[in-house]
N, C-alpha and C positions, 0 to 999 in steps of 0.2 A: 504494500500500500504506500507506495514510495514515490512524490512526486520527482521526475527525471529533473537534474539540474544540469544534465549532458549535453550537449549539442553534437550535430553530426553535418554530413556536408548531403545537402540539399541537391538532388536533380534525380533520383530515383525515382523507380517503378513508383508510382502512388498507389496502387492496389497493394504490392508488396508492402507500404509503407500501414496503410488501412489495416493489413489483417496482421502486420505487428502488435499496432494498439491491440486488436479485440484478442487477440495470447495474451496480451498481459490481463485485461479483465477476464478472461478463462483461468488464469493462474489465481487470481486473488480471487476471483466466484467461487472456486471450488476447494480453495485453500483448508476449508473448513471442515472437509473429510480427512484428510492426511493428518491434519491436526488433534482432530476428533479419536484418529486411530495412533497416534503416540499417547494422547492419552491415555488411551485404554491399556498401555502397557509402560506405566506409569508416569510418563512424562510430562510433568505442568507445563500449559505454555510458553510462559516467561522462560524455562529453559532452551524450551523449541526456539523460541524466536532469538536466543544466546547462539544456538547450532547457525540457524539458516543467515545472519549475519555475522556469525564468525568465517564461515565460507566467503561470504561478499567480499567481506572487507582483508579477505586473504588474496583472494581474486584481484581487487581493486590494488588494495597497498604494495602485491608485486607489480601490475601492469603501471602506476605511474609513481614510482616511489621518492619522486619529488616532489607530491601533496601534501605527505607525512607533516615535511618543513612547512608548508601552508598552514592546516590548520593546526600547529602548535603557535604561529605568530600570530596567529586572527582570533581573538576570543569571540568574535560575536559569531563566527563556526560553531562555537562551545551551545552556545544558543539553540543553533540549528542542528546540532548534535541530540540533543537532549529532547525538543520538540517530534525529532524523526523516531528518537526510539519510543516515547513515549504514546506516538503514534502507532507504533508495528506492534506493541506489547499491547494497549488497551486492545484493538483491532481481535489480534491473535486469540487474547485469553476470552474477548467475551464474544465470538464467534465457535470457541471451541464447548462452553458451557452453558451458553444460551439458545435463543430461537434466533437461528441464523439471516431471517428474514427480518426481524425486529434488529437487530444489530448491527446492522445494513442498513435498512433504512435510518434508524439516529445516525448514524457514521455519516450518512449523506446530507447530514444536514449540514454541512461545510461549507454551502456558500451563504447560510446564516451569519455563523460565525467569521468568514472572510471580511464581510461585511464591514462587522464591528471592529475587526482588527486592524482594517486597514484605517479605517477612520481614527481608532484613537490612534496607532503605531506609525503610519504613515501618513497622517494628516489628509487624507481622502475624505471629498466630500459624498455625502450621502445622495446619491440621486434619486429622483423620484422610481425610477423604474429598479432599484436596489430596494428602495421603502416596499415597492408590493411585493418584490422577493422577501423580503424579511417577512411580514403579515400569512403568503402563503404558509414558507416553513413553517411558521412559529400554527399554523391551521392545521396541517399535516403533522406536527409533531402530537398536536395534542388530538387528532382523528386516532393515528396508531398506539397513544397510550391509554386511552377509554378503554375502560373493562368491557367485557363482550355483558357484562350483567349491570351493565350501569353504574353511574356515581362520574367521581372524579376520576381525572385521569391521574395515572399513576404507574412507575417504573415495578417491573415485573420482580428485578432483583440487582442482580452484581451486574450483568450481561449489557441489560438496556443500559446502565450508568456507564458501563464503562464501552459502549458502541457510541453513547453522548460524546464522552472524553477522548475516545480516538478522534473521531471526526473534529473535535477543538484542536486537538491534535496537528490534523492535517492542515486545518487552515491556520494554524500558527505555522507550520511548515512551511507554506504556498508564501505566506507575506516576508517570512524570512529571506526569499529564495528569492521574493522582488527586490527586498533590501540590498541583498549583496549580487545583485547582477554581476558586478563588475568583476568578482573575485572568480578567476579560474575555474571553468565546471568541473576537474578533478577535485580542486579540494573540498568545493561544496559534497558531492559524492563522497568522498573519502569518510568526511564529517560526521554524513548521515548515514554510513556503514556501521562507522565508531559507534555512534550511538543506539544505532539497533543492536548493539553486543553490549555495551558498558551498562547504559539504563536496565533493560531488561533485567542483567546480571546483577548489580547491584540490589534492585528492585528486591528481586526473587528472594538472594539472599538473607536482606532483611525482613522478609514475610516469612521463611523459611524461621529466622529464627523465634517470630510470634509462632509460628503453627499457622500458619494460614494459607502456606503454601508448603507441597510435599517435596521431599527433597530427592536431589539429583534419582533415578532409579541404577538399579543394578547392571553393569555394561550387561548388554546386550546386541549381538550383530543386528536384530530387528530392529530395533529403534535406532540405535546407530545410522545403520545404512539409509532407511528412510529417513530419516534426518536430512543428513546429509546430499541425499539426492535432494528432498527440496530444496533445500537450501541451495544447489546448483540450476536449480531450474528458478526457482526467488531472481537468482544471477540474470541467467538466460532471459525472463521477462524483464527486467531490468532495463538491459541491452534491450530489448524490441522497447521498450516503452523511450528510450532515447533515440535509438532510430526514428520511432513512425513521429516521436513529436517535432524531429526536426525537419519532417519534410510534409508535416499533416498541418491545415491553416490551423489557429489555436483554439478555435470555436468547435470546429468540427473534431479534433482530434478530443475536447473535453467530451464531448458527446460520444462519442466511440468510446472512450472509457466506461461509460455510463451502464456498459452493456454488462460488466459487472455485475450489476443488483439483478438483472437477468437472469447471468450464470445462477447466479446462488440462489437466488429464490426460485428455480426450476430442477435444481441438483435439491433441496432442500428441502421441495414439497416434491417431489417425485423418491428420492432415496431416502430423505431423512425425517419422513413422515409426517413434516409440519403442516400446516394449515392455517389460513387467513381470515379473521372474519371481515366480515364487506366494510365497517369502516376502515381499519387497518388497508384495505385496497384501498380505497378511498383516501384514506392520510399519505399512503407512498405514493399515489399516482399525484399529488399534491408536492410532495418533498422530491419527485422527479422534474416534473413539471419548474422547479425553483430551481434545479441543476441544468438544467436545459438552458433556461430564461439566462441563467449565469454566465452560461459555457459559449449563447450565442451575442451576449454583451461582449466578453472576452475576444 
């Protein structure tokens, strides 16, 4: 769930470039089986998500190992560091313990939050047509947290709070990544490698020592190996999500991300047994609708 701060050189196949995008939202749609199934033999997320950017950031820090020096002189990297993991880790844990289609929708609610971040953090004015983006979300958030039995709306548990906080997550990511345009897209990458290994890991640890999170599980080649191929293919959509963004307009490539919430809510009510009630469609068809509005602002 990584927003690309790579650039690539422009004049490719554009169909090539388009079905990069939709791999990467095939890789993070469906994220949430393979995650769901280290679980099951014993691996907390927060660890997952230590494996699958420890890979990246093994990947990245050998191919350009003059970043390293980058982001140790840039603290406001540190920043972007810390926002990126906080974003993979919320993502990861409350997609693998939650209703995967509830957790996805809050995560999308990011161009809410972009909103307000840009405006206080980058001194952006509020436009009229950001105002009724805000008003949808904020309609759609509260359609998919209404109980199917009535009352107030309300978060289901751990899951829906923290599908909220990845998605603040992310659009703290996105304004960072305007901030520091100018700084070399290896070491932004680099940054945001670190941080989906360091966050996480620290994170873990410290839950680990309340009891709130289980610890490391016993080696095993099972979870090992699929670890670690995700976490090469994490890579791989990576690489596509840098490609197609460097040769996809920015509108339309946010859109093609989008396809995403697709993935996983068709993997998720088809394999994972879940189910919608009609507001719930009706709040996500609202909080898509506000990523659309966003993506074609953009």
């Amino acid at each position: 769930m990584t927003t690309s701060p790579v650039g690539a050189t422009r004049g490719m196949t554009p169909g090539l470039a388009h079905l990069a995008l939709v791999f990467n939202a095939l890789v993070w749609g469906l994220s949430w089986w393979p995650l769901r199934a280290l679980h099951e033999q014993g691996m907390h997320p927060v660890w997952a998500t230590v494996v699958f950017f420890a890979v990246g950031l093994l990947v990245m820090g050998s191919a350009r190992p003059g970043a390293w020096r980058g982001v140790a002189q840039r603290p406001a990297l540190w920043a972007l560091a810390l926002a990126a993991g906080a974003t993979n880790a919320a993502f990861n844990w409350g997609v693998t313990t939650g209703e995967v289609v509830r957790v996805v929708l809050l995560f999308y609610l990011m161009p809410l939050w972009a909103v307000i971040l840009a405006w206080v953090m980058l001194g952006e004015r509020l436009s009229p047509a950001a105002g009724v983006r805000v008003v949808l979300a904020l309609v759609g958030a509260v359609l998919v947290l209404l109980p199917e039995s009535g009352g107030w709306p309300q978060f289901q548990g751990l899951a829906d709070w923290l599908g909220l906080l990845g998605g603040m997550g992310f659009a703290l990511t996105t304004v960072l990544l305007r901030g520091q345009a100018a700084v070399p897209a290896s070491d932004r990458a680099l940054a945001m490698f670190l941080g989906g290994l360091l966050l996480p890991g620290v994170l873990g640890w410290a839950l680990w020592q309340q009891g709130w999170v289980s610890p490391w599980p016993a080696w095993s080649w099972d979870w090992a190996l699929l670890a670690m191929a995700m976490g090469a293919l994490f890579v791989l959509s990576n690489l596509a999500l840098q490609y197609g963004t460097a040769r996809v307009p920015v509108h339309l490539a946010a859109v093609l991300m989008l396809t995403e919430v697709g993935f996983a809510a068709a993997s998720a009510l088809w394999w994972g047994g879940e189910a919608l009630s009609p507001t719930e469609w009706l709040g996500g068809g609202l909080i898509m609708l506000t990523a659309v509005l966003a993506a074609r602002e953009g």
